[in-house]
Residue, then its C-alpha position, 0 to 999 in steps of 0.5 A: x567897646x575900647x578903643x585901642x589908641x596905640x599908633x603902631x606907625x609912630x610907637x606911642x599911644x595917641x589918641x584923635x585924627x588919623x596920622x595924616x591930620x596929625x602930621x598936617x598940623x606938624x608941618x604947619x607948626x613947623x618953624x622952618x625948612x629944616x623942621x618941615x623935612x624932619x617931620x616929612x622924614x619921620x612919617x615917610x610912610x604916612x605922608x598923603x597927598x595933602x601933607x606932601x602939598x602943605x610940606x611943600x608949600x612950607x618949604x617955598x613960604x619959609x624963605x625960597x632963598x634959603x631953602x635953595x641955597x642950603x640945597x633942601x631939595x637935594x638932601x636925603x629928606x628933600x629927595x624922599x619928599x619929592x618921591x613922595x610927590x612923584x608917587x601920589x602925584x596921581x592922588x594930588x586935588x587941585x589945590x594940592x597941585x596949585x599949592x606945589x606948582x607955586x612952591x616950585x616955581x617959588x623954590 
């Protein structure tokens, strides 16, 4: 039995975790604000609950002065993280939803 590791949703071949897991570690791996939201803007459709936490807490943990005064939040990619939120909210654990309260009220 093959298994088929072509990830129709990135266009390549790769092999190993499920998309979310991949872009969990992307977010991590991120070296700052503008990183973490090209990487939540290039999977938009795979964000989870989880991802959409973590990017989130990236974005408070990578400077809460910068990430304001650039206007993160209210750029293209800022907005469609906070959707992504407000639509999986529902899905959200509880340290998903301590990890944003923090990185709101640290933005």
């Amino acid at each position: 039995v093959g298994i088929n590791c072509f990830d129709m949703k990135i266009g390549a071949i790769r092999c190993g975790p499920p998309t979310f897991v991949f872009v969990n570690k992307q977010i991590i791996s991120a070296s700052n604000a503008d990183a973490v939201l090209a990487i939540c803007d290039r999977f938009s459709a795979e964000l989870d609950a989880v991802n959409v936490s973590t990017a989130m807490h990236r974005l408070a943990k990578s400077g809460a002065r910068e990430a304001t005064r650039n206007g993160i939040l209210e750029s293209s990619a800022g907005r469609l993280l906070l959707g992504r939120l407000r639509s999986l909210l529902p899905e959200f654990g509880s340290q998903a939803l301590a990890n944003s309260a923090w990185s709101f009220a640290t933005l």
